[in-house]
Every structure is written in C-alpha cells, then in structure tokens.
C-alpha positions in Angstrom: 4.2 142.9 87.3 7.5 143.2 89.2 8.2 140.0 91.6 7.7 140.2 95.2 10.3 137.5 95.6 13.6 138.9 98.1 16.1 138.0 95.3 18.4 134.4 96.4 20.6 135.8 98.3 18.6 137.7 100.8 16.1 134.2 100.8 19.4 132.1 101.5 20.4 134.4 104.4 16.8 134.2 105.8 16.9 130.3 105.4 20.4 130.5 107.7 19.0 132.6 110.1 15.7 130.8 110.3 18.0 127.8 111.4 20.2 129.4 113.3 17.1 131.3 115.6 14.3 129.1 117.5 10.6 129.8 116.6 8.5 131.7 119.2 7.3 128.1 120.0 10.7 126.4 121.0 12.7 129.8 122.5 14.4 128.0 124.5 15.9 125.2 122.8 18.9 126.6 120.5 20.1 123.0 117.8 18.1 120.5 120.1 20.3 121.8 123.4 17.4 123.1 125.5 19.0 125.0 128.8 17.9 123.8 132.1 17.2 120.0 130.6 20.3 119.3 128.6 24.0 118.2 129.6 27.5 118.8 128.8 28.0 115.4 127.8 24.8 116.0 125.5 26.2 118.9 124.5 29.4 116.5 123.7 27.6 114.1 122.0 25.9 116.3 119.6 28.4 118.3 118.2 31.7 116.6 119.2 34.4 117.8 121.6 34.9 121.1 122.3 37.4 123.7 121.8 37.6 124.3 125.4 36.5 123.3 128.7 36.7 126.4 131.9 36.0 126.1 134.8 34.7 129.1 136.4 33.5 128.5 140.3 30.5 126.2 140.3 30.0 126.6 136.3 32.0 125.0 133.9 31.5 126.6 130.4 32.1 124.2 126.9 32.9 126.4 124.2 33.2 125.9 120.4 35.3 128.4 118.5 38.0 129.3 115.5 37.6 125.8 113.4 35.4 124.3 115.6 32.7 126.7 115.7 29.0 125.8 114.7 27.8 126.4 111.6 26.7 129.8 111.4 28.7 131.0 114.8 31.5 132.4 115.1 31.6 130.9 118.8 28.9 129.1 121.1 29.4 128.6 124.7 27.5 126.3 126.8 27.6 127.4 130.3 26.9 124.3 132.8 25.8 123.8 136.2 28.0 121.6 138.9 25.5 118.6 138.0 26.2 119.2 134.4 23.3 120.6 133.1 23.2 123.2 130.1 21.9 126.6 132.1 22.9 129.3 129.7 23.9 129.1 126.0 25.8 132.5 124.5 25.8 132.3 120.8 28.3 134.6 118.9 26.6 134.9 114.9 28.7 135.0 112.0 25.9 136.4 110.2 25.0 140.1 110.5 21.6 140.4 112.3 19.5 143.8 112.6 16.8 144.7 115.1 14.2 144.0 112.7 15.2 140.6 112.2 15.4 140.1 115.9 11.7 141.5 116.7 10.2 139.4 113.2 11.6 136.5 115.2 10.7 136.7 119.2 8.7 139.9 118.5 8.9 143.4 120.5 11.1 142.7 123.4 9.3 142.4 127.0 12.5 144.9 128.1 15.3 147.4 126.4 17.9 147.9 128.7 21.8 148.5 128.2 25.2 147.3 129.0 26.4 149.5 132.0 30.2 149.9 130.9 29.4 150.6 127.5 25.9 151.9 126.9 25.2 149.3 124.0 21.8 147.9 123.9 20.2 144.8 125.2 17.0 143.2 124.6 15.3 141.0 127.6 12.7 138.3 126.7 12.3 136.5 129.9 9.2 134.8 128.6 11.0 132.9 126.1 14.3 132.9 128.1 15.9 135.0 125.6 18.3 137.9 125.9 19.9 139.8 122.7 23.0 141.8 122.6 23.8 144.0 120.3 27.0 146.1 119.3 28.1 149.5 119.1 26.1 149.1 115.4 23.0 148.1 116.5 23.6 144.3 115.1 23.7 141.8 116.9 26.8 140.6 119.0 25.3 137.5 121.0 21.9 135.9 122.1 22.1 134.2 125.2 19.2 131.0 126.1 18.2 130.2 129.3 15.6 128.7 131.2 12.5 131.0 130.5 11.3 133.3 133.5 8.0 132.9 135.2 6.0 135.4 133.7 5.7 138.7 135.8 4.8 142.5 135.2 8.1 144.2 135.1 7.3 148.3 136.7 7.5 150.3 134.0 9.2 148.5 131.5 12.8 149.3 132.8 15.0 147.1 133.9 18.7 147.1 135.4 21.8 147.0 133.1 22.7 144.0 132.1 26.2 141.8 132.2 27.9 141.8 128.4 28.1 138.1 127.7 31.7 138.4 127.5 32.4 139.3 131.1 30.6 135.4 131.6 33.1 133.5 129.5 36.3 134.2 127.2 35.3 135.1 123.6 37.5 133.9 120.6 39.5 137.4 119.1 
C-alpha cells in the first residue's frame, strides 16, 4: 500500500508556512504583533531593533530586512500610526507560496481584484483583515494584516484596484 505521507521536505515546508501564516482563528495577529492593538516599541521589544525606521507623513514604518529579516521573510514592515500603534504589517516571504496554499489557509477570498499599474493579482479578505499579493507568477509577493473590516456585502464581488505594497514603504532589492 503506497504512503499517503507528503515526503519530509514538502511536510517541513508546510510546518514553515503553517508558522509563518495565522489560522483562520487569529487572521489578524501575524508572530504575536496583532495590528490595531500592538506598538512599535512592542514591535521593538519582540524582535529587536530594526533595520530601519521612515517616517512617511503621520505613519512611521519599522522594517526588518537583508540580515535582520524574520525568519522566514525576506522583509517585514510594520507600518505605525502617530500614537505608535501597529496598523498594517506587509510581510515579504522567502518561501514560494501558491494560490492553493493561500485559499487552504484563509479559504476562497471574499474579493479578486488587481494591481492597476501592473495587472497582477490581489486577493481581499476584509473579514480576517487580510490582503495577498501575488507576482507576475501567480505566487505570492506579500500579505499585508490589518485591522479586520466590519463585515459587509461587497456588489458583485468586484472591487477597486488595489495599491502594490511597495508603493506604501521601500522594499529591500
């Protein structure tokens, strides 16, 4: 009878990602940094200082990158309200990640919209305060936590393009 078990490397990769990605149940939390609650100096105290520090306007953004990124990342940045608090978190993975993986993990997205200036495709999941981007070959660039949306009917499923994390914040080459 042949095994049913994913051979070690696929199970270590879903291991990674399992810890990498909340469960439905915590969405918006993303390594104990949950956005709308947490701070920077949180932030700070958790995973030690940062590689950088902008200031952009009202929002500051705390970024970890190059040696200093999080396990798993290839950059996180913690974007943070005037009084501090953690109101989006962009997370760049330095693991491949596939649709699939994405919907076996928040499920079928509430929204599939694109990125205007380059027609790649972004899933919403206001719900769970969620948003997935994905590159040019259909993996995923970033996932981006915020505060989850009050749940509402969205007209016909479509929704406006949406902003490439990028454009928010300076990404590591």
């Amino acid at each position: 009878m042949p095994s049913t078990r994913p051979p070690l490397p696929a199970a270590a990769l879903l291991v990674s990602l399992s810890l990498l990605l909340p469960s439905p149940a915590d969405a918006r939390a993303w390594q104990g940094v949950e956005p709308g609650r947490s701070t920077s100096v949180e932030v700070v105290a958790r995973f030690g200082e940062p590689t950088t520090r902008k200031q952009r306007g009202a929002v500051s953004v705390v970024a970890y990158k190059g040696d200093q990124a999080l396990q798993g990342t290839k950059e996180v940045q913690f974007h943070c309200r005037a009084d501090g608090v953690v109101e989006e978190i962009t997370v760049f993975l330095a693991t491949s990640l596939d649709a699939e993986s994405v919907e076996g993990t928040f499920g079928k997205p509430q929204t599939k919209t694109f990125v205007e200036s380059t027609f790649q495709k972004v899933w919403l999941y206001p719900q769970k305060g969620v948003t997935v981007y994905f590159d040019k070959d259909s993996n995923v660039d970033a996932i981006s936590y915020t505060p989850p949306a009050p749940h509402k009917a969205v007209a016909g499923g479509a929704a406006p393009a949406a902003e490439k994390p990028e454009a928010k914040a300076e990404r590591a080459p």
